[in-house]
C-alpha positions in Angstrom: -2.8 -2.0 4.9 -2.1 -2.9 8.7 -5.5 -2.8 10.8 -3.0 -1.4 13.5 -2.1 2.0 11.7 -6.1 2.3 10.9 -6.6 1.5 14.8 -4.9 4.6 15.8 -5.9 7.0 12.8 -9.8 5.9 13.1 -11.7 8.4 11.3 -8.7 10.5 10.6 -6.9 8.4 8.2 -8.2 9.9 5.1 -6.8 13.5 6.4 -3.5 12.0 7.2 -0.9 13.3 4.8 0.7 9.7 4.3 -2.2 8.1 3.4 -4.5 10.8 1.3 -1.3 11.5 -0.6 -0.6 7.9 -0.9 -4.1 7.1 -2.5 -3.9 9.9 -4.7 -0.6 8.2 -6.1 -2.5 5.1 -6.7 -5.4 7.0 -8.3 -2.9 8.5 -10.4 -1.0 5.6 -11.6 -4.5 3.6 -12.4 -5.5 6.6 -14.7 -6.9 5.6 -17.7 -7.1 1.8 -16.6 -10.9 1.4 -16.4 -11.2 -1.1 -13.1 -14.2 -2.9 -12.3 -14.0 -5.4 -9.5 -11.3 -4.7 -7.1 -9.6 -7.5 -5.2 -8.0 -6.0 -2.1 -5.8 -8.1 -0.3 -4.1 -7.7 3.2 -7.1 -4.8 3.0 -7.2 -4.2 6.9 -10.1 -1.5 6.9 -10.3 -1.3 3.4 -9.2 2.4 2.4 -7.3 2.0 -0.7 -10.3 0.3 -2.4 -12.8 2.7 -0.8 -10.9 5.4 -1.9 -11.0 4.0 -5.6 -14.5 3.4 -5.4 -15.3 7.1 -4.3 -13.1 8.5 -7.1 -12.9 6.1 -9.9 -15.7 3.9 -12.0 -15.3 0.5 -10.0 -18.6 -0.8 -9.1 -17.4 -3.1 -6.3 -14.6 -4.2 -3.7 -13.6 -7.3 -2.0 -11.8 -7.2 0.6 -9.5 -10.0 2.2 -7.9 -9.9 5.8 -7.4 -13.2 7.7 -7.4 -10.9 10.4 -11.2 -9.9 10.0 -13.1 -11.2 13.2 -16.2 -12.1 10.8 -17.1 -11.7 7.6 -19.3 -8.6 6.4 -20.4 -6.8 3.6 -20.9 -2.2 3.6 -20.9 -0.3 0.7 -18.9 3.0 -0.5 -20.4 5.5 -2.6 -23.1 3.6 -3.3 -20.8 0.6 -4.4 -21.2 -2.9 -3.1 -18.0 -4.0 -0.4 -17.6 -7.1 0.6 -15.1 -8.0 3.5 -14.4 -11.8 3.3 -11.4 -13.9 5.0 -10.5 -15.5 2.1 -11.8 -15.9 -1.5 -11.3 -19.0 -3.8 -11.6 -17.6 -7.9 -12.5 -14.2 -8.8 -13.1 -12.5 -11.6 -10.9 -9.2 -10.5 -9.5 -7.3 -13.0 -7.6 -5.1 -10.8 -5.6 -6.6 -7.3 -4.5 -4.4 -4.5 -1.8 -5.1 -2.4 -0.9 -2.7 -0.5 1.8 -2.9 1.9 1.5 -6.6 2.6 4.4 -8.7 0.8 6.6 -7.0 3.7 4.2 -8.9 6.5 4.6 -12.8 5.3 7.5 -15.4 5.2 6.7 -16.3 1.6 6.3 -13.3 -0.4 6.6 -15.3 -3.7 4.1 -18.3 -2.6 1.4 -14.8 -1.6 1.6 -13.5 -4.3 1.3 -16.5 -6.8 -1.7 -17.3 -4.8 -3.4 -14.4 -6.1 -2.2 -14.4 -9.7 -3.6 -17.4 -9.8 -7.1 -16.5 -8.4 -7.8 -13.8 -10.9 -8.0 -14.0 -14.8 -5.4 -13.2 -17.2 -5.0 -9.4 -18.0 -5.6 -8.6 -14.3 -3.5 -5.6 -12.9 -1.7 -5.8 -10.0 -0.7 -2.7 -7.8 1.8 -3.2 -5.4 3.3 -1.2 -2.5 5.7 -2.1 -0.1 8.3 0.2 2.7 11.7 0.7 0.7 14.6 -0.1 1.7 16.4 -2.3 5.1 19.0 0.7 6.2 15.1 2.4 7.0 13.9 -0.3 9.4 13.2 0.6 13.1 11.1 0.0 15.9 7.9 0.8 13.8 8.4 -1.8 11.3 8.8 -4.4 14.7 5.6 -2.9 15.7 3.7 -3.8 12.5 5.6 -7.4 12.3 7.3 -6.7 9.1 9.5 -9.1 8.2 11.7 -6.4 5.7 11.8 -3.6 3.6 12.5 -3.6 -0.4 14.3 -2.0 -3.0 12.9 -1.4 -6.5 15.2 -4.1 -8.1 14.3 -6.8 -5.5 10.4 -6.1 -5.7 10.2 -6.0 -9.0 12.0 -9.2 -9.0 9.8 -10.9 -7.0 7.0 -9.7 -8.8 8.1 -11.3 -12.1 9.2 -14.5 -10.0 5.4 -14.5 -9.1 4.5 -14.6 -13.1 3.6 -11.2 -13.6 4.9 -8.6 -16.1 5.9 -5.4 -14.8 4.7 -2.5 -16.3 5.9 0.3 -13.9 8.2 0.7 -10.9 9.3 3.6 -9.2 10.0 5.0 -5.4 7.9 7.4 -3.8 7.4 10.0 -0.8 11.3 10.7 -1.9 10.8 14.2 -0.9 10.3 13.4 2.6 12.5 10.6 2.6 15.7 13.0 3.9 13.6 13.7 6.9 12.8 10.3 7.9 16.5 9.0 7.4 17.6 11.8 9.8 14.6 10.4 12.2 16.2 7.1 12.0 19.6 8.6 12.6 18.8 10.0 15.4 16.8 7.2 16.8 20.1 4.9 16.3 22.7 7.5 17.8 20.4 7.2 21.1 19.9 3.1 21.0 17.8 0.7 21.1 14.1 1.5 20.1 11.2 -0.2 21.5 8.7 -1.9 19.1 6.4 1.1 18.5 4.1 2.7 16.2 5.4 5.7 14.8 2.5 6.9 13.2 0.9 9.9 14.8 -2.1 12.4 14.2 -1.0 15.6 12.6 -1.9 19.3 12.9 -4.5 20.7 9.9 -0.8 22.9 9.4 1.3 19.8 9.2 -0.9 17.7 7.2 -1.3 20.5 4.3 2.5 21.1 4.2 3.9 17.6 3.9 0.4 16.7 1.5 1.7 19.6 -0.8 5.4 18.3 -0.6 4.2 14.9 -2.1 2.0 16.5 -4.0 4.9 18.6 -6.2 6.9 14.8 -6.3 3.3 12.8 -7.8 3.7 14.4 -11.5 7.6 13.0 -11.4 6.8 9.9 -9.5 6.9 7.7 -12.5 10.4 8.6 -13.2 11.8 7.9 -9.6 14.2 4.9 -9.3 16.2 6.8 -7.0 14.7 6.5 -3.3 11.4 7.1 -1.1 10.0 5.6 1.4 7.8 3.1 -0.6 8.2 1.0 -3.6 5.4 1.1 -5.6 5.2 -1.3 -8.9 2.5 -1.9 -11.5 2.0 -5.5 -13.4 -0.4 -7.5 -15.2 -1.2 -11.5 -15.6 
């Protein structure tokens, strides 16, 4: 998660429809997988893994950002986070990362990193922003270096040593309205490098929550389109 987008949401990111509905997909996909120690990397703020340890069993979260001014330790729900800007070996049986393989060079030689920091049967959840013909001024503003496709993620993922268990596209029911967005955005030139994440109205927020909420059921099936790739493995 990009410490920029959490800048400008602050305390409002857990009532913004992209991100509660996007945790709730990762809650959803981790049902019945009984998590412990959570290894959150790219973590920015640290959301995704609070979120889990508010709703799930996990007793504890660390959290890795090179871009953490110090490190830190807070807690969630009672739960024991630790912010840290690196970690050597960890006994992790569930790895986050969410939307980071789109920020580095490498995405491979990341990745491998971690599989190789955690022990074998460790789950990895993946996300990253789907697909190039999508890319704008926002994904200049948060330094991404390209969008996926379900085939090339998952691709990478095994290149990294993991097995896949589950891929699939989601937020595909808003995906029509962003791709008209970025229509319009070419027809008019070039964009500046800019954020286009923006606070929404209570209004706004329920509607397009209860759009993705009707998709999460189906989600599993989806290798059709959406703005993000998401894709489950194990070591």
């Amino acid at each position: 998660m990009d410490l920029k987008e959490s800048d400008i949401l602050g305390a409002d990111i857990g009532r913004h429809w992209y991100y509660r509905s996007k945790a709730r997909a990762m809650t959803s996909l981790l049902e019945g997988y009984e998590a412990q120690r959570i290894l959150d990397v790219g973590a920015g703020s640290g959301f995704f893994s609070r979120h889990l340890l508010g709703h799930t069993e996990a007793r504890e979260a660390w959290c890795v950002d090179i871009s953490y001014e110090a490190e830190s330790d807070s807690s969630e729900a009672g739960k024991a986070v630790y912010y840290r800007r690196a970690v050597e070996q960890l006994d992790a049986d569930l790895v986050l990362l969410m939307d980071v393989l789109e920020h580095v060079d490498d995405d491979r030689g990341l990745l491998r990193e971690y599989v190789a920091k955690v022990p074998i049967g460790s789950r990895f959840l993946i996300t990253v922003p789907a697909f190039q013909w999508m890319w704008s001024g926002h994904d200049v503003f948060l330094e991404h270096k390209r969008r996926y496709t379900l085939a090339q993620l998952e691709r990478v993922v095994r290149d990294a040593g993991l097995k896949v268990r589950g891929g699939h596209y989601y937020f595909g029911a808003v995906l029509p309205l962003a791709a008209m967005l970025r229509l319009g955005e070419r027809l008019r030139g070039p964009q500046p490098a800019s954020s286009q994440l923006t606070r929404h109205s209570l209004l706004s927020n329920t509607l397009l929550s209860s759009l993705c909420g009707i998709e999460r059921p189906f989600m599993r099936f989806n290798r059709a389109g959406g703005l993000s790739v998401f894709c489950l493995a194990e070591k």
